[in-house]
Backbone as CSV, one residue per row, in Angstrom:
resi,resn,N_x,N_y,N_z,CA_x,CA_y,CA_z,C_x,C_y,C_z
1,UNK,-77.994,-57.473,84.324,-79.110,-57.263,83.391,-79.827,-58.587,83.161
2,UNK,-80.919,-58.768,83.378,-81.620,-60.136,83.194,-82.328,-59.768,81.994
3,UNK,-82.572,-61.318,81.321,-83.434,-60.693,79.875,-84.943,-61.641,79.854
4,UNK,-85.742,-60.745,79.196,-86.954,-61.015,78.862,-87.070,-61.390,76.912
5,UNK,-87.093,-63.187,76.750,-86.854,-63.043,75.497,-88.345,-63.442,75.064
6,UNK,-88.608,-62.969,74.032,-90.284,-62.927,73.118,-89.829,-63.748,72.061
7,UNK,-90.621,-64.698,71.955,-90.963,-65.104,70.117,-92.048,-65.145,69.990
8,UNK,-92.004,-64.269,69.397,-93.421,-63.735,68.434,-93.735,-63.078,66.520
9,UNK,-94.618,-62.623,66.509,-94.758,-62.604,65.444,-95.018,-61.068,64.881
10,UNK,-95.220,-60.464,64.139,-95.577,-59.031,63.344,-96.450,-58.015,64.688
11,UNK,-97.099,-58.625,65.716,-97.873,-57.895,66.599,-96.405,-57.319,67.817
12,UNK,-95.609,-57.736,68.071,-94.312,-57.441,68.565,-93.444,-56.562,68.319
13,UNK,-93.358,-56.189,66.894,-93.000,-54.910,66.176,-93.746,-53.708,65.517
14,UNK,-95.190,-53.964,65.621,-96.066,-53.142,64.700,-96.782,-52.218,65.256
15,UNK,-96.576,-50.842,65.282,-97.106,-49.759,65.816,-98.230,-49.116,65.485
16,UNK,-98.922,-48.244,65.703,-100.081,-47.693,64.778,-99.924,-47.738,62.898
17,UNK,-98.770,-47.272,62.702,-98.988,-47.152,61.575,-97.708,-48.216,60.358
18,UNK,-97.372,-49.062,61.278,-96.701,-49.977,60.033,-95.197,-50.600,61.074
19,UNK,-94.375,-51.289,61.051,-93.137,-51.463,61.695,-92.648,-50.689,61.998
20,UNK,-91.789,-50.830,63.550,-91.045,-49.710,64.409,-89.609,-50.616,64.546
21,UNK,-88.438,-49.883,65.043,-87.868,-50.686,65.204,-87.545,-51.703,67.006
22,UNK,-87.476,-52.624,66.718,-87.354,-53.619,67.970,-87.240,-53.006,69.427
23,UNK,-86.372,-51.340,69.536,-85.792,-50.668,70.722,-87.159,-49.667,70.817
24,UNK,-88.162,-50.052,70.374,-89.133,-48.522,70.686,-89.680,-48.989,71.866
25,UNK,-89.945,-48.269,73.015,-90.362,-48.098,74.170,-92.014,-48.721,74.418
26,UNK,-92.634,-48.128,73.178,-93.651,-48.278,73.463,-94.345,-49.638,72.755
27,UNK,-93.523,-50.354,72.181,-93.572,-52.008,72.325,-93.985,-52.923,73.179
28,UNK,-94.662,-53.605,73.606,-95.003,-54.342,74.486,-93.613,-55.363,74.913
29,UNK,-92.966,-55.686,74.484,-91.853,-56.653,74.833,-91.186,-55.352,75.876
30,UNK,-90.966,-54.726,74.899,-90.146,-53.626,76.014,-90.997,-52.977,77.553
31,UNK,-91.919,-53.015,77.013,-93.157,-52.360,77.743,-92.874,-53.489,79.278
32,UNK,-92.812,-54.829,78.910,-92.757,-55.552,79.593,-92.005,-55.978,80.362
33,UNK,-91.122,-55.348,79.947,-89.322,-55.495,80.313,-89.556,-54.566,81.607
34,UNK,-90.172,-53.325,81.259,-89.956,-52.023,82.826,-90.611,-52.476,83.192
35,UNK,-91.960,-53.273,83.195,-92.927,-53.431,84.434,-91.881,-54.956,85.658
36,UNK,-91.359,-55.610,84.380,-90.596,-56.649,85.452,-89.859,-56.206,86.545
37,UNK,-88.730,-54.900,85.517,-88.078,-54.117,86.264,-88.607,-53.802,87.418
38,UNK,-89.722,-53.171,87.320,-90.220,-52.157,88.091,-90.366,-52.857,89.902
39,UNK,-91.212,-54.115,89.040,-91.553,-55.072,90.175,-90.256,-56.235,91.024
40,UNK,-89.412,-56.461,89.926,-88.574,-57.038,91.134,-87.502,-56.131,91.544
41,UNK,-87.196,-55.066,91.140,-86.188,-54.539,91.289,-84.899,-54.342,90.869
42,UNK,-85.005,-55.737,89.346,-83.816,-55.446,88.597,-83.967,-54.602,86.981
43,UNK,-82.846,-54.755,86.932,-83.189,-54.210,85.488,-83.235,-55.058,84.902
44,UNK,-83.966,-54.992,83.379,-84.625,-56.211,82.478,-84.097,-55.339,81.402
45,UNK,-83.920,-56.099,79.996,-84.159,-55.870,78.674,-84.422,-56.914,77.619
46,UNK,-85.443,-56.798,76.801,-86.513,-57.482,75.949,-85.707,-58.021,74.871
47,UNK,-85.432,-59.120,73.879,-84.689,-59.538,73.290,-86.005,-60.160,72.555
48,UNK,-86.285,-59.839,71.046,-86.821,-60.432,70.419,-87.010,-61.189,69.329
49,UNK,-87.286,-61.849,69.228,-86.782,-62.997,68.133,-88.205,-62.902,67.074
50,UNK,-88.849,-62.160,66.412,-90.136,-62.522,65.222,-89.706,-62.464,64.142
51,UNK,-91.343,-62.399,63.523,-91.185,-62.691,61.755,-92.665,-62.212,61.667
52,UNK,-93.226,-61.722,60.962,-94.286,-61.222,60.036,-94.922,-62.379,59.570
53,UNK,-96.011,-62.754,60.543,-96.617,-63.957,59.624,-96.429,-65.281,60.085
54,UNK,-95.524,-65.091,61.589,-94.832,-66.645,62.082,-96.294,-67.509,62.655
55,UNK,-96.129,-68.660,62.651,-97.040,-69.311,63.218,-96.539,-70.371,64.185
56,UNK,-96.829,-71.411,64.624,-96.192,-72.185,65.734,-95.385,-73.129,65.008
57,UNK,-95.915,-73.720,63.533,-94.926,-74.482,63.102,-93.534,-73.810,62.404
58,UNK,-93.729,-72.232,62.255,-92.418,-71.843,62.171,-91.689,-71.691,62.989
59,UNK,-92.462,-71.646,64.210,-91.344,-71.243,65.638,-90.708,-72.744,65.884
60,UNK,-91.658,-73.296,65.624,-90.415,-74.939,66.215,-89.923,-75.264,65.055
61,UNK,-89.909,-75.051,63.885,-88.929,-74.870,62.713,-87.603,-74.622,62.957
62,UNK,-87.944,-73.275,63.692,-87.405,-72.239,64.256,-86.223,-73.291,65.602
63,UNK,-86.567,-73.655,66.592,-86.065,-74.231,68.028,-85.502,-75.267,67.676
64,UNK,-86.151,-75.894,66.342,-84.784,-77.151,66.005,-83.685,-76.531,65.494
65,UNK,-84.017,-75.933,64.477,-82.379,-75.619,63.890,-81.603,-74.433,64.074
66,UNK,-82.421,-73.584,64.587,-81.567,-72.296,64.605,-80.711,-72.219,66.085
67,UNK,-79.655,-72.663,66.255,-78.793,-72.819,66.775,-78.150,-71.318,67.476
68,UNK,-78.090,-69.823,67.217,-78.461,-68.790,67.462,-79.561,-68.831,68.930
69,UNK,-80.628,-69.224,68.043,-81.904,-69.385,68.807,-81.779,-70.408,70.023
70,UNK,-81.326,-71.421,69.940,-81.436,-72.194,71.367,-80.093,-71.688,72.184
71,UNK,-78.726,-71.653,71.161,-77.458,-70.993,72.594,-77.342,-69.911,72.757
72,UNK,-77.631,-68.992,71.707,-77.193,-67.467,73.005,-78.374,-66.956,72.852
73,UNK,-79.414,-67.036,72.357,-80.618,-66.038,72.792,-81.594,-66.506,73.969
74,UNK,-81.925,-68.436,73.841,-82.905,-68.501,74.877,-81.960,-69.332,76.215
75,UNK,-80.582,-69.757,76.330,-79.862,-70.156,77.093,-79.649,-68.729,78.106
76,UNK,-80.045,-69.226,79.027,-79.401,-68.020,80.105,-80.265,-66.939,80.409
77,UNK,-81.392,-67.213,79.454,-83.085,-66.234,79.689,-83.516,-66.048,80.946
78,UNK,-84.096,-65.275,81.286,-84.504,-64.718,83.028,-86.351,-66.013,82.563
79,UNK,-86.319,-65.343,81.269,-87.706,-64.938,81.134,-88.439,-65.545,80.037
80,UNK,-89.404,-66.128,79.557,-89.649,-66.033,77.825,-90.737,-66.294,77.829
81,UNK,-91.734,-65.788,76.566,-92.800,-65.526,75.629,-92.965,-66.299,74.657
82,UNK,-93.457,-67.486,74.783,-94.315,-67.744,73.724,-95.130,-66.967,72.751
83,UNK,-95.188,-66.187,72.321,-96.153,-65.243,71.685,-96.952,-65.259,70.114
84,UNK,-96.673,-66.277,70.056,-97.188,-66.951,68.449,-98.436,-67.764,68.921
85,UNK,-99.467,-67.408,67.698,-100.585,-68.187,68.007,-101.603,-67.505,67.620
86,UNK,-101.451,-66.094,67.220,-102.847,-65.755,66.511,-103.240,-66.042,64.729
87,UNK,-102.105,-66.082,64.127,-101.873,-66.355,62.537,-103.011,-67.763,62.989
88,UNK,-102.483,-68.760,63.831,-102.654,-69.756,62.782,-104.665,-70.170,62.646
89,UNK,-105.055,-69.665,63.270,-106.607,-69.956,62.994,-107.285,-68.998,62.446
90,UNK,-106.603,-68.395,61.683,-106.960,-67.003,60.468,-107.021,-68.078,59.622
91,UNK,-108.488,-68.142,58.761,-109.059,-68.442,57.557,-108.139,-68.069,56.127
92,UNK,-107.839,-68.472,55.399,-107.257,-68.265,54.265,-107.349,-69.142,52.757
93,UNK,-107.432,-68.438,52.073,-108.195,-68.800,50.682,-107.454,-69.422,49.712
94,UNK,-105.766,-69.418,50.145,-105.214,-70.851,49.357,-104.462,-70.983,50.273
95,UNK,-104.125,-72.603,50.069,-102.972,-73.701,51.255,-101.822,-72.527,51.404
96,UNK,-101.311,-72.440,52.534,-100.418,-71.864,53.188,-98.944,-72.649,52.168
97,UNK,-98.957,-74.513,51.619,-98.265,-74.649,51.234,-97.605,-74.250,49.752
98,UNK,-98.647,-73.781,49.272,-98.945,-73.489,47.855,-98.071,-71.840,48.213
99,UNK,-98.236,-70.573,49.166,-98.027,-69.525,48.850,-96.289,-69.205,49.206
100,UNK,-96.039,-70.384,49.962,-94.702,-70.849,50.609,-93.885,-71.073,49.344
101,UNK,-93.979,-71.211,48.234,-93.647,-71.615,47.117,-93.657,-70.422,45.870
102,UNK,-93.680,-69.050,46.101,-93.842,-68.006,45.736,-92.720,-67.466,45.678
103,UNK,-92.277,-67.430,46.309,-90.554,-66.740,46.237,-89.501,-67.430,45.493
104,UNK,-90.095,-68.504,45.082,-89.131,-69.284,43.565,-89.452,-69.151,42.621
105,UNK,-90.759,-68.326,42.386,-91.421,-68.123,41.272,-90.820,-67.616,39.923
106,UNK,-90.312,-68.012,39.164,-89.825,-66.801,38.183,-90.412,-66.864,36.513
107,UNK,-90.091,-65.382,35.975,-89.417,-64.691,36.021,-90.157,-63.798,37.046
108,UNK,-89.367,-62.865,37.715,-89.951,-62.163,39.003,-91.327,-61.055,38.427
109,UNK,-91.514,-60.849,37.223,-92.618,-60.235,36.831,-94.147,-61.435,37.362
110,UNK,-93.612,-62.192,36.749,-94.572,-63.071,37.316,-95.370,-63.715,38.521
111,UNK,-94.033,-63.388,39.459,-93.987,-63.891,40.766,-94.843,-62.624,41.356
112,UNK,-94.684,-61.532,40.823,-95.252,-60.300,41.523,-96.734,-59.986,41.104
113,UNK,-96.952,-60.497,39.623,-98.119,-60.410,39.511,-99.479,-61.716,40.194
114,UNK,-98.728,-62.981,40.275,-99.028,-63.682,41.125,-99.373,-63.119,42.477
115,UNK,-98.639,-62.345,42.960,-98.684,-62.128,44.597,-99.849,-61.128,44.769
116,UNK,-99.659,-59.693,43.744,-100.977,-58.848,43.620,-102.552,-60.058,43.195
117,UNK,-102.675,-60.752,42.523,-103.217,-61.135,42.204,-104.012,-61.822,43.635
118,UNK,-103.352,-63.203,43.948,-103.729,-63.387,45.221,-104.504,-62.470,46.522
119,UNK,-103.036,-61.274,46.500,-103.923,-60.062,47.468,-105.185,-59.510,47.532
120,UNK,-105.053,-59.061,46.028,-106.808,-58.795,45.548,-108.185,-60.020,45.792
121,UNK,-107.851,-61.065,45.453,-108.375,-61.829,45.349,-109.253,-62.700,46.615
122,UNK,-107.764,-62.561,47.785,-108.120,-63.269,48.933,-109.086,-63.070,49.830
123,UNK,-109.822,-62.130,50.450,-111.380,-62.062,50.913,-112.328,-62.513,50.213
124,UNK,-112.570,-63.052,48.922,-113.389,-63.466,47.990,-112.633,-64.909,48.550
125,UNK,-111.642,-65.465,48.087,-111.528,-66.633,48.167,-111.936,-67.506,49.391
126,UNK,-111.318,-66.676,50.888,-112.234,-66.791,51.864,-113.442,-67.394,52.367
127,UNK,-113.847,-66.386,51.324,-115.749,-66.363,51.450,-116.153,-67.627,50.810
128,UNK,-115.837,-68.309,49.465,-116.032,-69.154,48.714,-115.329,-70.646,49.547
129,UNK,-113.997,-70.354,49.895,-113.827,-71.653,50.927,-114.460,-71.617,51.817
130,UNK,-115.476,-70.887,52.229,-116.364,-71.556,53.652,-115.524,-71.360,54.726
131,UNK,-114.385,-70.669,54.821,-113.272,-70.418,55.713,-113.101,-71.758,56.352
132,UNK,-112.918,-72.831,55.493,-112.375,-73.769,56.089,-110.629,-73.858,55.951
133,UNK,-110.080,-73.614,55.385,-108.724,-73.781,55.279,-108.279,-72.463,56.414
134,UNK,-107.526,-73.163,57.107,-106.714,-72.372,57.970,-104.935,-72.412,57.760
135,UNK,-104.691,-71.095,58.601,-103.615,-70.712,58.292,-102.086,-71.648,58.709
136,UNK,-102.820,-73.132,59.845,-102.253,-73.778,60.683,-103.435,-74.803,60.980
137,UNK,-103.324,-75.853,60.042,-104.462,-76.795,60.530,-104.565,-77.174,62.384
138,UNK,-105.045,-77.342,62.829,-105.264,-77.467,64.116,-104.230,-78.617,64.589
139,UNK,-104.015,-79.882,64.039,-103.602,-81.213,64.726,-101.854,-80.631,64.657
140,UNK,-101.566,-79.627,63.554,-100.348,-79.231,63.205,-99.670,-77.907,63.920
141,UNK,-100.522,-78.026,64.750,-100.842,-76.734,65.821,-100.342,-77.086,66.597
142,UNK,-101.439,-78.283,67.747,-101.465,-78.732,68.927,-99.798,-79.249,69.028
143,UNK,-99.092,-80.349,67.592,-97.918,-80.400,67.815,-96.774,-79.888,68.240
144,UNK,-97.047,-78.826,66.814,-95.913,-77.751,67.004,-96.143,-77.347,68.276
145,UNK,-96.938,-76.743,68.821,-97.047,-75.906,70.082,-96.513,-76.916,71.264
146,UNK,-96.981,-78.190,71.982,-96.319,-78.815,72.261,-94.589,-79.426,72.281
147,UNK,-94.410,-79.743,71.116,-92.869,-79.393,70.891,-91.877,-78.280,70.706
148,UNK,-92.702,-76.963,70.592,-92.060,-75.683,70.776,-91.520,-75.568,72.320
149,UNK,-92.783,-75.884,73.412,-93.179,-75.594,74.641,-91.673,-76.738,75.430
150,UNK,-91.561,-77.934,74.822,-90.790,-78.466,75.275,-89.322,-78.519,74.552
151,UNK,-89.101,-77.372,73.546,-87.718,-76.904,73.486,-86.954,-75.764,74.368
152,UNK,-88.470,-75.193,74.499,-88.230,-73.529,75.589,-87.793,-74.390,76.875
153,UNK,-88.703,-75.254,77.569,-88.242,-75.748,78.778,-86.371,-76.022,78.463
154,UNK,-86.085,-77.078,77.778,-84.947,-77.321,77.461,-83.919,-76.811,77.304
155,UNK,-83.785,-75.690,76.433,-82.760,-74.391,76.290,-82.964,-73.600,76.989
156,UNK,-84.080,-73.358,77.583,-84.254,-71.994,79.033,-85.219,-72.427,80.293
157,UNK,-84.269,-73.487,80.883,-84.901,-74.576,82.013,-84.971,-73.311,83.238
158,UNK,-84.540,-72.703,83.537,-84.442,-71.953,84.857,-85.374,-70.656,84.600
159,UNK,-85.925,-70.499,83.473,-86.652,-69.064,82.927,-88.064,-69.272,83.379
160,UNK,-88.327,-68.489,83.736,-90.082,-68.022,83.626,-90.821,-68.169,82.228
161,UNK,-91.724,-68.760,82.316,-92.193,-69.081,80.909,-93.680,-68.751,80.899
162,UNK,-94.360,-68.287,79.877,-95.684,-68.363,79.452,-96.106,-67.854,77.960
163,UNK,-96.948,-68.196,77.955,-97.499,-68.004,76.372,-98.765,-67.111,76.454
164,UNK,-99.514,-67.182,75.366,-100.687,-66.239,74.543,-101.483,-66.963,74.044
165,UNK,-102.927,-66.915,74.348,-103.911,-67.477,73.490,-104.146,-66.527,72.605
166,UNK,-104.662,-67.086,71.383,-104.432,-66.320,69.992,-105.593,-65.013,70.325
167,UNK,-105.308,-63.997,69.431,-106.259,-62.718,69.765,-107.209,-62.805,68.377
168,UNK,-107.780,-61.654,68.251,-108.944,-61.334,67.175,-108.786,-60.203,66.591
169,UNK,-109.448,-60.237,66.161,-109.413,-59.185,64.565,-110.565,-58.941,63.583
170,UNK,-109.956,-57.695,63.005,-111.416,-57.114,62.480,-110.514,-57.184,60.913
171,UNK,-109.414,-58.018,60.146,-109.025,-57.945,59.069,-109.669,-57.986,58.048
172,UNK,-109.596,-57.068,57.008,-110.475,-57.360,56.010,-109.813,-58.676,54.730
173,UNK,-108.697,-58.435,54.872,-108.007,-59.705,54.277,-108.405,-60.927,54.623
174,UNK,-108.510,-61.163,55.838,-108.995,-62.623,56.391,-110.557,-62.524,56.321
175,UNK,-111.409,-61.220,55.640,-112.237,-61.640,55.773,-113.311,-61.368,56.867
176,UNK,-112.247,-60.779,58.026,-112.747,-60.571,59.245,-113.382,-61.367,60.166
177,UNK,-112.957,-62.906,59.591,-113.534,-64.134,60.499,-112.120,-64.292,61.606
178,UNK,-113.277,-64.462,62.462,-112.552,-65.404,63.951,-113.205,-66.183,64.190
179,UNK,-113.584,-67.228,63.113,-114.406,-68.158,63.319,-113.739,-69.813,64.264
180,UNK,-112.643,-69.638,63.876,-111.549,-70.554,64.254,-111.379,-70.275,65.728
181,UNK,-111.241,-69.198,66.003,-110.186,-68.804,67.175,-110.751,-69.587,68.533
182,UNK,-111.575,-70.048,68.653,-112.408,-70.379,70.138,-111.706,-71.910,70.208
183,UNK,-111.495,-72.595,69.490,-110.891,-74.139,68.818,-109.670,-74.015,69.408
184,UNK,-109.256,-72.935,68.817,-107.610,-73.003,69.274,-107.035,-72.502,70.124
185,UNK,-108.050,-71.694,70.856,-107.738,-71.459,72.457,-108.050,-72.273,73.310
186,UNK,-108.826,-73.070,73.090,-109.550,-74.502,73.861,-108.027,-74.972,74.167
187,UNK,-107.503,-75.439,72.608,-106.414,-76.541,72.338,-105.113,-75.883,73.317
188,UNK,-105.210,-74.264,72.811,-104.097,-73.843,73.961,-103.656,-73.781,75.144
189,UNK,-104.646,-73.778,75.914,-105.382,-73.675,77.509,-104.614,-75.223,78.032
190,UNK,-105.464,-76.021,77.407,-105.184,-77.218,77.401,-103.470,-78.004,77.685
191,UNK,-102.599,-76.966,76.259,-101.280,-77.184,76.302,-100.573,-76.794,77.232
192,UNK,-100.671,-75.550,77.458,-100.158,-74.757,78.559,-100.583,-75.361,79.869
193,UNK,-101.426,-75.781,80.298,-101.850,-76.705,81.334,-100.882,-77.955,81.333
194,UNK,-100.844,-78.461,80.601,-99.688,-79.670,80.391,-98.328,-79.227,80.479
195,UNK,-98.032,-78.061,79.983,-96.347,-77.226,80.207,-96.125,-77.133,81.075
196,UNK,-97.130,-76.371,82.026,-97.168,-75.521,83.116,-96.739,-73.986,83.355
197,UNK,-97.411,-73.612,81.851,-96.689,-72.035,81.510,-98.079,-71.674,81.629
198,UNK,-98.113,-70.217,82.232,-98.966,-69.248,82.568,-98.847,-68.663,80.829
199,UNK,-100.743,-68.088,80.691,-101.153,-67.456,79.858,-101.812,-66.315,79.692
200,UNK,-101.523,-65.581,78.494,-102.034,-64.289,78.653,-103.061,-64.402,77.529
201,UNK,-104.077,-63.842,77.580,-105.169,-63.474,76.715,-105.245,-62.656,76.166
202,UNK,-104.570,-62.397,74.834,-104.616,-61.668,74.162,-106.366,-61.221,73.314
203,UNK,-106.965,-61.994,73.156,-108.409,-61.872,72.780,-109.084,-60.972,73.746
204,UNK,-109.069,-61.257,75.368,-109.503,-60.751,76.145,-109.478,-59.188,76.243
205,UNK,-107.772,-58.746,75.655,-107.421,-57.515,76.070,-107.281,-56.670,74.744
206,UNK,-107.478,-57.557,73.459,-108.127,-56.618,72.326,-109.063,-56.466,72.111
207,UNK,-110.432,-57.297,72.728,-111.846,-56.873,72.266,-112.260,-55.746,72.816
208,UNK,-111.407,-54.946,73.982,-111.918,-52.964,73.963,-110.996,-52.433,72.774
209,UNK,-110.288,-52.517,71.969,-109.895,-52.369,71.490,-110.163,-52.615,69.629
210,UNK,-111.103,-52.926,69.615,-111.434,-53.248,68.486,-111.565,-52.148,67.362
211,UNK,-112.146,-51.148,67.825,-112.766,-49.977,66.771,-111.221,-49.020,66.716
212,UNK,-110.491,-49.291,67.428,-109.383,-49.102,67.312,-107.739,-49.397,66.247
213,UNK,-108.075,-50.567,65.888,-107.389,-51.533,65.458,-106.428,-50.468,64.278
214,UNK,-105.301,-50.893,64.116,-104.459,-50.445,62.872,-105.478,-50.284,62.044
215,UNK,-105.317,-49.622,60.685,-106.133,-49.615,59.310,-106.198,-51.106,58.618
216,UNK,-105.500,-52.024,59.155,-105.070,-53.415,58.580,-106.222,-54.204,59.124
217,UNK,-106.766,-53.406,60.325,-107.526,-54.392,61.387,-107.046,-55.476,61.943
218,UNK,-105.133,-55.357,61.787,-104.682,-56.773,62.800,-103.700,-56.484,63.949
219,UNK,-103.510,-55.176,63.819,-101.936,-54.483,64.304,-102.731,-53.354,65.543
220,UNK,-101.949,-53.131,66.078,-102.636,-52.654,67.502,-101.919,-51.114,67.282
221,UNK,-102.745,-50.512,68.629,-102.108,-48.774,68.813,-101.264,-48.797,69.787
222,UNK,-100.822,-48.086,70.710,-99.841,-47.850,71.092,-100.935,-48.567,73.014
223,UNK,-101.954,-48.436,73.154,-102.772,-48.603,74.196,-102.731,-49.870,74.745
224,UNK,-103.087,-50.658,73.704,-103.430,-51.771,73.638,-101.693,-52.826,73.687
225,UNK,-101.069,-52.051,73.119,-99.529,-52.631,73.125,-99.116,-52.651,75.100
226,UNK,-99.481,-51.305,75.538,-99.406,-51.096,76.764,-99.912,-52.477,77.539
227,UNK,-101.415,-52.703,77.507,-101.985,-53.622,78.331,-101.719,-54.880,78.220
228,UNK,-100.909,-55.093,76.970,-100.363,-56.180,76.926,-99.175,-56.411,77.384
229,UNK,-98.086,-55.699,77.864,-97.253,-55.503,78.377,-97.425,-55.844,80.144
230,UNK,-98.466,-55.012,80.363,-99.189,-55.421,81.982,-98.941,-56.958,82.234
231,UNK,-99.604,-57.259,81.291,-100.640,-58.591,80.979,-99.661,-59.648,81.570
232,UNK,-98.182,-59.646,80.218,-97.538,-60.397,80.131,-96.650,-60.457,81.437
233,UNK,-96.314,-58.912,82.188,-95.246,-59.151,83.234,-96.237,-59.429,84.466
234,UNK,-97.868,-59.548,84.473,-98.496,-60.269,85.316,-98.245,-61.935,85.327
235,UNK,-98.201,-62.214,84.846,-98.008,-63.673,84.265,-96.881,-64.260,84.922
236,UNK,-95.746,-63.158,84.388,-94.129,-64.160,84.483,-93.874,-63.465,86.072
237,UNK,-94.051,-62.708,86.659,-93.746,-62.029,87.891,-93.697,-63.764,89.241
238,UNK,-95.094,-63.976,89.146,-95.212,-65.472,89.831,-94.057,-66.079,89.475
239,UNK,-93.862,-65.878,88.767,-92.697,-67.636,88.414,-91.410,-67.101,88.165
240,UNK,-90.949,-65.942,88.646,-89.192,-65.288,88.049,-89.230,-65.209,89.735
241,UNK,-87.988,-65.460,89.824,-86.971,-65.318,91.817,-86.972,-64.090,91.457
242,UNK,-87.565,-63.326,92.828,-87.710,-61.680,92.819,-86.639,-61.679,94.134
């Protein structure tokens, strides 16, 4: 059994209508797993590692310490996914460090009315920051992503590797800006060129997909999960011993 491992974020688990669990078929990790199958002739299965909301500086958060994460999940990988990278050039209406600091909040009445509060609030705030604050300042980007890229080499030296330039969205939470996103696919292109990991375009293969989008406007249908699945075992097929 060879494995195909993903780190990614909430788009990895999220089906038409809200979280599925990790083994549903019609997942793109998994999705991606039979097309490998299909094409070299072995069997594959998808091993995924996300979080709701991850961005690149949580994933190398993530590759330093989680010890899980570098010996038995990405040691011994056929395969792996970068897949983080659309959060972080989503516009947002207070510091990412400020909301990180919410879950100590107490008494928990407070903490909750805080959090509704924010929710309501955040497309207005948006609009009023000029969508300058992002979800992942850029220079904190280019790092992380860089030092993510060279932990994957490290713990899964013999694996097929590639990543995702960040996708788009019609969110009404964010506002519905992708004003960012062209910046940080530049910066990505760029990285991945320096790795030497093949990329998939996720932007490319959600803009038919747009009028489509979850009710959230960030979460995909079951279609679009498909073509990304294509996408990704186009990518790693070149670079895995068939």
């Amino acid at each position: 059994m060879r494995r195909l491992v993903v780190i990614g974020d909430s788009l990895t688990f999220h089906g038409p209508s809200g979280p599925l669990p990790l083994s549903d078929p019609r997942l793109y990790p998994n999705g991606a797993a039979m097309h490998l199958g299909r094409r070299t002739g072995d069997e594959w299965a998808a091993v995924v590692v996300a979080r709701a909301g991850w961005c690149l500086r949580d994933v190398w958060l993530a590759l330093r310490k989680d010890v899980h994460l570098q010996q038995q999940v990405l040691q011994g990988a056929d395969a792996v996914v970068l897949a983080v990278g659309s959060s972080d050039p989503l516009p947002v209406g207070v510091p990412r460090g400020l909301l990180a600091g919410l879950p100590y909040v107490r008494p928990t009445r407070l903490r909750r009315s805080l959090r509704r509060g924010i929710d309501r609030a955040h497309p207005t705030l948006v609009r009023l920051s000029g969508e300058r604050l992002r979800y992942t300042p850029l220079p904190v980007y280019t790092h992380a992503w860089r030092k993510s890229a060279a932990a994957l080499a490290l713990f899964a030296p013999d694996a097929a590797r590639c990543a995702v330039l960040p996708g788009v969205h019609v969110g009404a939470y964010y506002g519905g800006s992708n004003r960012h996103r062209e910046v940080y696919a530049a910066a990505t292109a760029e990285l991945a060129a320096e790795a030497g990991m093949a990329l998939v375009d996720l932007a490319a293969l959600t803009r038919p997909w747009l009028d489509r989008l979850n009710p959230d406007g960030l979460h995909w249908p079951f279609g679009l999960h498909a073509d990304v699945a294509a996408a990704v075992a186009d990518a790693l097929v070149p670079r895995s011993a068939v």
